[in-house]
N, C-alpha and C positions, 0 to 999 in steps of 0.2 A: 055295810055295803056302799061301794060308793056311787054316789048320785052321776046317774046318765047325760046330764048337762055339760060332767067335766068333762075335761081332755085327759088321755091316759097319759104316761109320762112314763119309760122305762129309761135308765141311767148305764152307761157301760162304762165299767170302770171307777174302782169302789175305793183311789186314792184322795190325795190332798186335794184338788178340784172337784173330785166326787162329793166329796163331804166335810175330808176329816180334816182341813185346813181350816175349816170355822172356828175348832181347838186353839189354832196356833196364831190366827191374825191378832194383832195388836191392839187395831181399831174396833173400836166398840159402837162407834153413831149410828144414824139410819143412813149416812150415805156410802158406809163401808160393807155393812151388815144389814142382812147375809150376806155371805162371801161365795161359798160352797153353792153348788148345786143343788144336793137337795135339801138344804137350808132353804134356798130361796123359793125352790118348787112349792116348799111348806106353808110358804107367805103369801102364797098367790090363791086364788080362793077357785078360781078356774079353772084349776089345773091337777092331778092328785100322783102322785109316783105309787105306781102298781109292781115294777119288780124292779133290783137290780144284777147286774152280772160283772162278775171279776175270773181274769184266766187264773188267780193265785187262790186258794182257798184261805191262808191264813189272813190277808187285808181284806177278803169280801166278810171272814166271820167278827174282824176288826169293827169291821162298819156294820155289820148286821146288830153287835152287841153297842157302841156307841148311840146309834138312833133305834135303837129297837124296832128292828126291821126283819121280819124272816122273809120274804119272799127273793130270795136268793138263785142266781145260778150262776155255772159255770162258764156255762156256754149261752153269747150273748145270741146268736143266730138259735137257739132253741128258745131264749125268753121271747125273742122278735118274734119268731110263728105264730108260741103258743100264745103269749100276753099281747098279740096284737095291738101295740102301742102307739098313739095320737103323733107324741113329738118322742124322740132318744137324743138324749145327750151322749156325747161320746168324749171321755175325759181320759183317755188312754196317753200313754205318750204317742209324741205324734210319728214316729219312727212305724206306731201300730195301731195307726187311725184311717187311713185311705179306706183299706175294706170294710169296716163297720161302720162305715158313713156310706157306702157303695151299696153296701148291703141293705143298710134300712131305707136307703131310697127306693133301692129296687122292691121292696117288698112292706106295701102299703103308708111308711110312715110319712104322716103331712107336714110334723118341721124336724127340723134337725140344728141342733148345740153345738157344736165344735170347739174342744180348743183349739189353744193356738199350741205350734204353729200347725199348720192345715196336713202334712205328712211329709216323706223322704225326697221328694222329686217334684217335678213341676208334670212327667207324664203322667204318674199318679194324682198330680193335681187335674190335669187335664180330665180324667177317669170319673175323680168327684164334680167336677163342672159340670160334664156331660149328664152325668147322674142325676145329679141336683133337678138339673135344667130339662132334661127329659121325661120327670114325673113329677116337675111343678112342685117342688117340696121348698117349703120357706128355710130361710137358712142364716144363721147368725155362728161368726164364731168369736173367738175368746178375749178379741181387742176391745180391753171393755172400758176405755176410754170415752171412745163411741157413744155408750149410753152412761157416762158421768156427766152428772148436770152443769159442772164446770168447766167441763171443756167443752160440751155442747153451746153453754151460752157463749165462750169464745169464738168459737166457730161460728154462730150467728149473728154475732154482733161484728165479725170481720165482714162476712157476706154482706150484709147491710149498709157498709159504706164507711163501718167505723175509723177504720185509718186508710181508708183510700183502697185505692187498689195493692193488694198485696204484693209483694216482690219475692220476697224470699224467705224460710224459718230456718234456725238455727235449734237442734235438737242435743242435747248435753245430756250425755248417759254412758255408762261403760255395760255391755253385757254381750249374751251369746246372739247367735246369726238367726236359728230356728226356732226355739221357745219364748224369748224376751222381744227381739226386734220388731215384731209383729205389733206392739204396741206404739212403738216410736214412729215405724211406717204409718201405721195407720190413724195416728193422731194428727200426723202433720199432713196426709193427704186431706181429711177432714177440713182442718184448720185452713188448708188452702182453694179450698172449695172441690174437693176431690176429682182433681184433675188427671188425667189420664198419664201415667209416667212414658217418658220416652227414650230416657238412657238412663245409666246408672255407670259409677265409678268408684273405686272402693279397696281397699284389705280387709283382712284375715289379718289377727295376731299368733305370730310363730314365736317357737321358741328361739329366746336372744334378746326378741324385739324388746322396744324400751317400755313397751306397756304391760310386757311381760309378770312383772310381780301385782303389777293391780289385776289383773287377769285371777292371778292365786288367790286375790282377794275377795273380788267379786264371784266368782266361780271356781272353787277349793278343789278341781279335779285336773288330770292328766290333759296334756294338750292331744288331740286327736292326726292320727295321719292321714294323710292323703295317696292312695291308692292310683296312683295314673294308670295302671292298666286296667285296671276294672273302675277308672273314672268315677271313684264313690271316697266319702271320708271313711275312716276305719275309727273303730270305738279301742280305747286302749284297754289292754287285757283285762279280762275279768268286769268288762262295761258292757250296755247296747247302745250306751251315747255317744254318739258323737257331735257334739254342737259346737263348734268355733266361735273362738270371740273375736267382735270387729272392731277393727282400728277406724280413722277418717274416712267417710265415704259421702259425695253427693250424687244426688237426683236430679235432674231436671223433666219439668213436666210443660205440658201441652201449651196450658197458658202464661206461658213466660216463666213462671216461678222454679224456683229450687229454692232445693232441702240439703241444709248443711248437716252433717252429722256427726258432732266432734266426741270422741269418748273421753268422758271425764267422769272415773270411779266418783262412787258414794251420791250421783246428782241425779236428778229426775227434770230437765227444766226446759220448756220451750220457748222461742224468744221469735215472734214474727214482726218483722218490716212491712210498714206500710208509705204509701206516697203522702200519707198525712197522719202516720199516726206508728202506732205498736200497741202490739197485743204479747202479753205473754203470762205462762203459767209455772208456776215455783211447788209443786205437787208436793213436794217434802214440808215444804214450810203451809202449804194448804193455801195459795195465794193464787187467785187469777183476779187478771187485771188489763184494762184496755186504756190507751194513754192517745188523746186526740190530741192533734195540736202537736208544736215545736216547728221546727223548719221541713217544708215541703221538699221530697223528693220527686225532680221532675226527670221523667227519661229522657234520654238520648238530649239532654239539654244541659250548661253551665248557671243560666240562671238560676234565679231562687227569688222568691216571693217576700215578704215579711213576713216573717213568723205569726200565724194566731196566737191566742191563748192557749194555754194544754189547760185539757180537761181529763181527771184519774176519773175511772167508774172502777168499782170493785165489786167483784162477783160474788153474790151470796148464794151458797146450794138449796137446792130444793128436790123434792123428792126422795125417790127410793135408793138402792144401792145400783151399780151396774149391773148387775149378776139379775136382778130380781129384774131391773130395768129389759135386759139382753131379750129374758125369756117372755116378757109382756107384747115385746115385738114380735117376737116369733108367733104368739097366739093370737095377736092381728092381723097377720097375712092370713094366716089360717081361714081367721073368720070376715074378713075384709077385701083380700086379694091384694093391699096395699104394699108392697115389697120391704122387706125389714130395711134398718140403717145399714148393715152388714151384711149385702146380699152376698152372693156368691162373685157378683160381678165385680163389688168393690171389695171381695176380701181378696181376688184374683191379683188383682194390681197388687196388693203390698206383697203376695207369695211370689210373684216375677220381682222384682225388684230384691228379692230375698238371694232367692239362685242368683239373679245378677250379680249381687254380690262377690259370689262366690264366683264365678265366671271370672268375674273381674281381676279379681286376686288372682287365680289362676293365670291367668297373658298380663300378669306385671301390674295390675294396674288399669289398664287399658279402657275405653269406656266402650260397654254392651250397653246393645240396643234394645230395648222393649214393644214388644215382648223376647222374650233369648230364643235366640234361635234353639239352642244346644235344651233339651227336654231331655236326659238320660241322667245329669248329675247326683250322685245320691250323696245326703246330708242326714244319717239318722239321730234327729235331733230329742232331746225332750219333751 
């Protein structure tokens, strides 16, 4: 029986982020592992997963028979009633994530897991905001950068003064618009002291384009159309995804800074500009590192200083994984009222910025304003 002190924990969606990706991840340390959800639920001593629910029956008996787990259903809104659950993860794709985020807000639960990306649209997004926001429910989703100890100490050690005042990051990655990018936004709003976004500029890779065959590489599926009259992407036959891959796009945000976002297959790498320094992260190679010193940049000026000394610091991890990280947060607002790293309000900025995206691409190019006006476009991403 389990003890009355914990938190309940019910999980919707009995895939590769539900659980069954802990199989498949590479990394074996404590700052990768657990990976999964309810791996990491298992690691947390606070907390205890009571049921979970999948719409397919043959992946929930997948995951019922890998963790040895029966308390199984179909339907997540009947596990919600009856197992009246603390916090739900919801690991659905996110094409099929809006209402069962909607729902367990509406109906007692005090945190909610999300992955990424957050669902199809930004009015959908609006739906979950309001939700979130109207029954006080703590809230983290899948950018779990955020809670990696490496990129957290980057990010604090830019706030602090380490290279000056920031200017701008450079973000090097090739991947999709709605599943993947949501890490890339949201590491470099972090890293730049999570600034309010105020336009966005940007593509979509189409078929032809020259980033075309890296495209096949990174993501091995059909390129999705774009529906102008009913103003949504279309999944190609026999799919429910639709997730575009993005070419060059920047941000500019509140306090002076922008975000470069060049795709470059096979890399994971951030690179930020300071008025006295840089910071950057080499994720593939496991390297963050803050570089003080070299020649000062000064704004709106031609002079220059003499260079200091450069000073390297190299980042050494500590702690848990992010995943186990994510959901410790979540169990502190709960019992603190302190608001997670990844409230709703800063996971809203990298989902506007997301559709702007896509906006953007759509009039050529053009740069949308933040928040977009345009709330209708559907993107049913993974």
């Amino acid at each position: 029986m389990m003890s009355k002190s914990k938190l309940k924990v019910a999980i919707i969606g009995t895939g590769r982020m539900g659980g069954l990706m802990e199989d498949e991840n590479p990394f074996r340390n404590q700052y990768t592992k657990p990976y999964g959800h309810f791996s990491s639920y298992m690691a947390i001593p606070e907390v205890e997963v009571v049921a979970v629910a999948n719409r397919g029956r043959e992946r929930l008996e997948r995951f019922s028979k890998r963790f040895d787990f029966e308390n199984t259903y179909l339907d997540y809104k009947e596990m919600i009633e009856k197992e009246k659950p603390d916090i739900v993860s919801v690991t659905t794709p996110s094409v099929r994530r809006a209402e069962p985020i909607i729902f367990a807000a509406e109906n007692g639960v005090k945190g909610i897991y999300a992955e990424k990306g957050l669902c199809a649209s930004l009015e959908e997004a609006d739906n979950i905001r309001d939700a979130v926001v109207k029954n006080k429910v703590a809230f983290n989703w899948g950018a779990s950068r955020r809670h990696h100890s490496g990129w957290v100490q980057l990010a604090e050690g830019i706030s602090k003064g380490a290279i000056g005042e920031p200017l701008f990051a450079t973000m090097y990655t090739f991947t999709d618009i709605i599943k993947h990018h949501p890490h890339t936004l949201d590491t470099v709003s972090m890293l730049l002291g999570d600034p309010l976004a105020k336009w966005v500029e940007g593509s979509l890779v189409e078929k032809g384009d020259q980033l075309e065959n890296g495209a096949a590489i990174e993501r091995p599926r059909a390129f999705p159309d774009y529906d102008r009259e009913n103003h949504r992407f279309v999944p190609p036959s026999g799919e429910e995804i639709a997730d575009p891959m993005v070419g060059f796009y920047r941000v500019g945000y509140s306090n002076g800074c922008e975000g470069l976002f060049v795709p470059t297959p096979g890399r994971w790498e951030i690179d930020v500009q300071g008025t006295e320094g840089r910071a950057w992260g080499w994720e593939q190679q496991g390297i963050w590192k803050i570089r003080k010193g070299g020649q000062k940049i000064q704004r709106n000026s031609k002079k220059s200083e003499k260079p200091p000394l450069i000073e390297d610091i190299n980042i050494r991890l500590y702690g848990d994984s992010p995943t186990v990280n994510t959901i410790r947060d979540i169990v502190n607002e709960i019992n603190t009222g302190e608001r997670t790293r990844g409230n709703i309000d800063v996971t809203m900025q990298s989902v506007e910025v997301q559709f702007g995206i896509a906006n953007s691409h759509l009039q050529g190019g053009k740069r949308v304003s933040i928040p977009v006006s345009d709330r209708s476009l559907y993107i049913p991403g993974g």
